[in-house]
C-alpha angles and dihedrals in degrees: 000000000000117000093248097049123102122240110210136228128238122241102238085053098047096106091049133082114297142179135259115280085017087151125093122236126189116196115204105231113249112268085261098067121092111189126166123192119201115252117286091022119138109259106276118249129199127299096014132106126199115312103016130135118236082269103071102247120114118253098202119148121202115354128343094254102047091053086053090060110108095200093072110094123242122244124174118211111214113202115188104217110200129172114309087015096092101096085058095066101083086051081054100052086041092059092054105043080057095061121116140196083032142060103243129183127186120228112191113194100214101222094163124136103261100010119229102115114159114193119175100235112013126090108236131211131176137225131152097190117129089222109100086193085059088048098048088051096051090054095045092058096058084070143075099190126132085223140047139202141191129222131179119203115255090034115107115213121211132237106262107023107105091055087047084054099042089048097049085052090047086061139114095274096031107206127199113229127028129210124189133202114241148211120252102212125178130234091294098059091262124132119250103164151000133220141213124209099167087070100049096081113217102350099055089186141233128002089349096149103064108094094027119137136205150186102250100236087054085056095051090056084057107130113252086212102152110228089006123124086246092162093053082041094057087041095055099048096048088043089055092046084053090247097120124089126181130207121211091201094102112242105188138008135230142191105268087220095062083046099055090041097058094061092095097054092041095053082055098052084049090051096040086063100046086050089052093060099062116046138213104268099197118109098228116033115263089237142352123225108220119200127174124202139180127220126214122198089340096312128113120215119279101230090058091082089058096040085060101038084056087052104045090045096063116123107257137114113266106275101026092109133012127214121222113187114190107192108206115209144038115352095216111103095002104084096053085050086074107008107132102017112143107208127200091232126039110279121181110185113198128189117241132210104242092247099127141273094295104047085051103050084053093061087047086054094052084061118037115108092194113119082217119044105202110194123219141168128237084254097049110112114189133209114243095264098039098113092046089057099059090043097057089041090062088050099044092057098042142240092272101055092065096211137186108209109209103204120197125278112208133188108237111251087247095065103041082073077083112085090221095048086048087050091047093048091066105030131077100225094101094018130053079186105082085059094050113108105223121248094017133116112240134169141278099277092070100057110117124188093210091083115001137123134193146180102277090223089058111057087048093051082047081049102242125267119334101247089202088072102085120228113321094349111134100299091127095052082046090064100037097061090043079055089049088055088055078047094257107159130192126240125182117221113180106198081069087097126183127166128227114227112173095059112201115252113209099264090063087041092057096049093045104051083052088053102047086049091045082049095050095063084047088055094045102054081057093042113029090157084065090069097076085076088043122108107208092032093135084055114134140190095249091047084054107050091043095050085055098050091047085050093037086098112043100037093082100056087041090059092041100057079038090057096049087042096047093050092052114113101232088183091062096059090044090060100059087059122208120068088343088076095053088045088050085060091048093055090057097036089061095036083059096050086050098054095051083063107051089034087073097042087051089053092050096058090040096055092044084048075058113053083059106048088051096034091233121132094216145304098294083071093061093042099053091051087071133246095253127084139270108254102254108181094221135100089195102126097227126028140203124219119210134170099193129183099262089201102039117091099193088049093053095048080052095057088041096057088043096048095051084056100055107021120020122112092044097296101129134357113252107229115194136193128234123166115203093222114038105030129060124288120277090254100054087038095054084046096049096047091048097058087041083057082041095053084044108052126038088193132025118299118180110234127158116227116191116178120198109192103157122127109273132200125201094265093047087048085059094051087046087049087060105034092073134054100236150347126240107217106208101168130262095048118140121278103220077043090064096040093057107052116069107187113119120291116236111185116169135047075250103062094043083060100048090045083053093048083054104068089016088070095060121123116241114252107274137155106298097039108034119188105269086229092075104050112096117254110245099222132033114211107207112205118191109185146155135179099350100104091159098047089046085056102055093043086055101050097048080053093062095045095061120116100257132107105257088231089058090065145010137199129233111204113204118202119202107192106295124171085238118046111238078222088073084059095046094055 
C-alpha cells in the first residue's frame, strides 16, 4: 500500500476508534484514460491496473500475461495483522504475488494496537474489534472473488497451492471448504517435518487454518463470537455436513518451533467446543468473575482484551461462571468499545460512577447471580483452568468452612527478562502471595483481589468494599478482616494460576509503595485489633518525621542507582552465558538490597502521610484506646452513627430522610450524638428529633434510635468510630469529631441507599452456605479465675489474637467468687 493511500474501516467497527485517513475515497480517471477490468473484477480506482491492490502496487502473480487471462480464477487471501505481526506483511504480499494458475490479491485486517499500519501491495482494512469473526467479514467485504483464503503471519505459502485449492473445490464433488498438509522448517528455511491435519479427526491441530481455502459465501455465515475458536467451529461444521475436502500435497510451511509451541492453544479450541456442546445445567452460575476497569478520554485500557479473552476461554461448560464488568469512568467512547459483541460465556458490563475501585466493584456485587464472586483486575490473565480451580477448591473444603481461596499471580516470562520484575517475582513487597505456604489457611492480610474468590453470601453479609479506602488502598484487607469476624478464612491454592500482565516500573513502584503505607493508617485507625500482626505498630509521628530527616540525603542517590538497576535486561546477560549470568544475579541481588531500603524510607513517608490525614499521633494511640468495642445498647446487626445538629431543622429532616434509607424496618440501629455540654439539653433534643420523625412519616415507621450522650474522650470516640458500620455526614459536625471516627462516610441520600443494597442483597442462609453462627465451635477454652482482673485481661486478649477463625472456638470464663465480678472484664 503506498504511503499516500488511504486504508479503510469496517463497518462493524465504524463507531469505534479508528485510524487517520480511516474513510474511504474513490477518485473518478481523467477522460483520457481508457481502462478495462476482467468480469467479475472489483471497479477499478485511481492509480491502479489490473490487478492491483487499493495501494498502487501491482498484485500480479506469475507472469503479466497469464494474470491478464480471464480465464484464472480470483482468490483473495485475507491475513489478520495483529500487534508484533507487522514486519511479516511484506512476506505475505511476497508469497502472493508468487501464486500461479490463479489471480490472487492480499487483504491484510489491521488489528494492531493503534492502526495505521501501511503495507506496498496489499489492500488494508481496520478493525479493532476482538471478534475474529468480525475481523474475517470485514475482510471479506473488501473482495469480489469467487474464493477466499486464509493466512496467518509467520506461515509461507507455496507457489502452486492455491490452484491446486481452487481446483480441488472446482471438482466433481465441489466442497466448500479445503484444507492442505505442511512443512515443518527450522529456523534456516529447511524442512524438518511435515503435518497432517487431515489425520488428526476433529482437532486438526496447529496452525491448520493458514492455507485454507474457501468458497467466499461460506466465509460470510462465519460466527462473530468474540474469544471463541470460530475457524475450528466453521471446519467442523462443514466437515460433519460432509462439505469439507483436504489435500495432502503441502501448501505452506511453518517453524517448527511456533508449531510445537501452539499445542497448547489448539488442544483448547478443541476442548472449548466440546465444552460448548454440553451446558451447564445449574439454575444460578457457580461463580461470577468480577473485573473492574477504568476508562481515560473514552479509552479503555489496552491489557482488558486480553483480561477477558483469558476469562471466556476457560474450560467450563456455558453457564458454569458469569462475567460482570463495571467500567468506571466516563460513558462516552467505552460502550461502543464493546457494544455488540457476542461472548462464549455470559458477560454483563455495567457503568460505574467514577467513584473509585472499590465503589465499582460494589455495583458489580448487587448484581452478580454466582454462588462464588472471584475477583479479578483488568490485568489479571488467567490459565485455562483457573475458574474451575477455584471452584473445586471451594468444594473440596466444604460450605461450612467460608472460605476465601487466594490463587497464584504470576509475572509473564517475557517480562522476568527486567531485573525489577525478577526481584518482585520472588519478593513479597507488591504480593503477600510468594510467602504464602500452599494449601494453608492464613490470615487477612494475605487476601489479594487479583485472584480471589469468595462465597458471594459472605462478602454481603460482610457488607461489600468500603468505598472510603482510595484506589488500591487496602480495600481488599478492609473486607477481609471484616470476613475473618463471620469466620471467613483465607487459603492459598496455587494452581489457581493467573498471570500478571501490567508489571510495575519503578516509578509506580515508588508511589505505590507511599500510598499502601499512607492506606494502611487509614486501616488501622478501623481495625486497631489488626495491629498485633502489624510490624511497625509502635510507629509515631515524631519517629517518623526524624527518620525521615536522618534518610532525607541519602534517598535521592538511593532511587536513583535503584532506577538504573530496576530498567537492565537481566535476560539479556544471561543469555550471553559465562560470567554475564553471575553478573545478571548480581543485578537483582543488589536491586533487591536497594529497594529494602527505599522501601523503608517509602513507608515511612507514607505512614507519616498518614497520621495526618487521620489526626492521630501513631499507632500507640490506637492502641491505648483499647481493641474492644465501645457499649452500644442495641441488638440491630448493623448500625449507623450521626452527629446531627440538635437545633437545626433542616439538619434533623436531613438525618431523618437519610435514616429511613439506611435503617428503617429494623435494618440497622440509628446512633446518635449528643454531647452534654455543647449541644441542647436531653429533653429539647429528644423533642426536636421527634417533630423532625414527625415531619418525615405520616404513618409508623420502626426506627431504632439509640442516643449516646455520655461523656466521651478521644480514645472512647475511637472505639465508638469502630464499633458502627458507617457514619452518616450531615453537615456542621464537629471536625476533631470527624477525624476521630473511622467507620465508613456515607454523604448523600445515594450512598445510604447503595450501603443498604450492599447487605440487603444477601441470600438468605440455605443448604449449600449456611450462616457461620451455627456451626459448632471445635475447641472449648475453660477459664477458672478469682480476683486477678488484670491477669484475666491479658489472657483474653492473647486468646483472641490466635490464629484461629473466632467461629472455630469459644472461652468459658468460670468465676469463682471473686470482689470484682470477671463480667465487668469481659465487658
Amino acid at each position: 500500500m503506498r504511503p499516500d493511500s488511504p486504508s479503510s474501516t469496517c463497518p462493524c467497527c465504524a463507531a469505534a476508534r479508528s485510524s487517520p485517513g480511516g474513510s474511504r475515497s474513490r477518485r473518478r480517471a481523467p477522460p483520457s484514460t481508457s481502462r478495462s477490468t476482467a468480469p467479475g473484477s472489483p471497479p477499478m480506482r485511481d492509480g491502479e491496473s489490473a490487478g492491483s491492490g487499493r495501494g498502487g502496487a501491482s498484485m500480479d502473480t506469475g507472469a503479466h500475461a497469464r494474470s491478464e487471462s480471464r480465464s484464472e480464477p480470483r482468490v483473495t487471501v485475507l491475513a489478520l495483522i495483529g500487534p508484533g505481526e507487522e514486519a511479516s506483511a511484506p512476506e505475505l504480499v511476497a508469497d502472493v504475488r508468487s501464486q500461479s494458475g490463479v489471480r490472487a490479491e492480499l487483504v491484510l485486517v489491521d488489528r494492531t494496537e493503534h492502526g495505521g499500519l501501511v503495507v506496498e501491495g496489499a489492500r488494508v482494512v481496520r478493525c479493532d474489534s476482538p471478534s475474529r469473526g468480525r475481523a474475517w467479514r470485514c475482510g471479506l467485504e473488501e473482495s469480489h472473488a469467487e474464493y477466499v483464503a486464509w493466512l496467518r503471519p509467520g506461515c509461507r505459502l507455496l507457489p502452486a497451492w492455491l490452484a491446486h485449492a481452487v481446483a480441488t473445490l472446482q471438482a466433481q464433488d465441489r466442497p466448500d471448504i479445503v484444507t492442505c498438509d505442511y512443512f515443518l522448517s527450522d529456523d534456516d528455511g529447511r524442512f524438518v517435518g511435515r503435518s497432517h491435519p487431515g489425520g488428526m479427526g476433529a482437532v486438526p491441530g496447529p496452525y491448520w487454518e493458514s492455507g485454507v481455502v474457501m468458497r467466499r459465501e461460506v466465509l460470510a455465515t462465519i460466527g462473530a463470537t468474540a474469544f471463541h475458536p470460530i475457524e475450528l467451529e466453521l471446519w467442523q461444521r462443514l466437515h460433519a455436513a460432509g462439505r469439507a475436502a483436504h489435500v495432502t500435497e503441502p501448501g505452506f510451511s511453518v517453524l517448527r518451533g511456533s508449531y510445537d509451541s501452539a499445542w497448547e492453544r489448539s488442544r483448547h479450541d478443541g476442548a472449548l467446543l466440546a465444552l460448548a456442546e454440553r451446558p451447564f445445567a445449574g439454575e444460578r452460575p457457580e461463580l461470577t468473575v468480577s473485573i473492574c476497569t477504568s476508562a481515560r478520554d473514552g479509552v479503555l485500557k489496552d491489557g482488558l482484551m486480553e483480561c477477558l479473552a483469558a476469562f471466556a476461554r476457560q474450560l467450563l461448560p456455558r453457564g458454569t461462571f458469569e462475567i460482570v464488568l463495571v467500567i468506571d469512568g466516563p460513558r462516552e467512547g467505552t460502550s461502543e468499545q464493546l457494544a455488540g459483541l457476542e461472548f462464549p460465556v455470559p458477560v454483563r458490563v455495567l457503568q460505574g460512577a467514577s467513584a473509585g475501585l472499590a465503589a465499582a466493584r460494589n455495583t458489580g456485587l448487587e448484581v452478580a447471580r454466582g454462588r462464588l464472586v472471584l475477583f479479578a483486575s483488568d490485568d489479571t490473565i488467567p490459565f485455562p483452568d483457573c475458574v474451575e480451580r477455584h471452584i473445586r477448591t471451594h468444594a473440596e473444603l466444604g460450605p461450612e468452612q467460608q472460605t476465601a481461596v487466594v490463587g497464584s499471580i504470576e509475572q509473564p516470562q517475557d517480562a522476568l527478562g527486567n531485573a525489577l520484575a525478577r526481584h518482585l517475582e520472588q519478593s513479597t513487597e507488591v504480593f503477600s502471595i510468594p510467602s504464602m505456604k500452599p494449601r494453608e489457611f492464613h490470615d487477612g492480610f494475605h487476601f489479594s483481589t487479583g485472584n480471589v474468590s469468595v462465597p458471594l453470601a459472605a462478602v454481603r453479609r460482610a457488607g461489600g468494599f468500603d468505598p472510603s479506602f482510595s484506589d488500591g488502598g487496602c480495600e481488599g484487607i478492609d473486607l477481609a478482616l471484616r470476613l475473618e469476624l463471620l469466620g471467613t478464612r483465607v487459603y492459598h491454592e496455587p494452581a489457581a494460576r493467573a498471570l500478571h500482565r501490567r508489571p510495575l516500573d519503578f516509578e509506580r513502584l515508588r508511589r505505590r509503595q507511599r500510598a499502601a503505607a499512607q492506606a494502611y493508617v487509614r486501616l488501622f485507625r478501623k481495625h486497631p485489633e489488626a495491629l498485633s500482626r502489624w510490624g511497625d505498630r509502635m510507629l509515631t509521628a515524631e519517629q517518623c518525621h526524624r527518620l525521615g530527616v536522618h534518610s532525607a540525603a541519602e534517598l535521592p542517590g538511593l532511587e536513583r542507582a535503584a532506577c538504573e538497576l530496576a530498567g537492565i535486561d537481566v535476560g539479556a546477560l544471561e543469555a550471553l552465558g559465562g560470567t554475564y549470568r553471575d553478573t545478571a544475579g548480581e543485578v537483582v541481588e543488589s536491586l533487591g538490597e536497594l529497594l529494602q531500603r527505599l522501601g523503608c524510607a517509602w513507608a515511612l513517608q507514607g505512614y507519616l502521610e498518614g497520621f495526618r490525614d487521620n489526626a492521630i499521633a501513631g499507632f500507640p494511640e490506637l492502641l491505648a484506646a483499647g481493641e474492644g468495642p465501645h457499649p452500644i445498647s442495641s441488638d440491630a446487626p448493623r448500625k449507623l452513627l450521626a452527629w446531627p445538629r440538635w437545633d437545626d431543622p433542616t439538619n434533623l429532616d436531613r438525618l431523618m430522610e437519610w435514616a429511613e434509607a439506611g435503617a428503617a424496618g429494623g435494618f440497622a440501629a440509628l446512633v446518635l450524638r449528643r454531647d452534654p455540654v455543647r449541644d441542647p439539653a436531653c429533653s429539647d433534643a429528644t423533642a426536636a428529633l421527634e417533630a423532625a420523625y414527625g415531619r418525615r412519616f405520616t404513618t409508623d415507621v420502626e426506627l431504632e434510635i439509640v442516643l449516646e450522650d455520655r461523656p466521651l474522650d478521644r480514645s472512647e470516640l475511637l472505639r465508638l468510630g469502630r464499633s458502627v458500620d458507617a457514619l452518616l455526614v450531615l453537615g456542621g459536625e464537629p471536625r476533631e469529631f470527624l477525624a476521630t471516627i473511622g467507620a465508613e462516610r456515607l454523604r448523600t441520600p445515594a450512598e445510604v441507599a447503595g450501603w443498604r443494597r450492599r447487605f440487603a442483597s444477601a441470600e438468605p442462609a440455605s443448604a449449600s452456605v449456611r450462616p457461620q453462627e451455627s456451626i459448632a465451635p471445635e475447641l472449648t477454652v475453660i477459664v477458672p479465675t478469682r480476683d486477678r482482673p488484670r491477669e484475666l485481661s491479658q489472657l483474653l486478649d492473647r486468646l483472641a489474637r490466635q490464629d484461629l477463625a473466632p467461629a472455630r472456638f469459644e472461652v468459658i470464663v468460670v468465676d469463682d467468687g471473686s470482689d470484682r465480678p470477671a463480667s465487668a472484664v469481659l465487658t
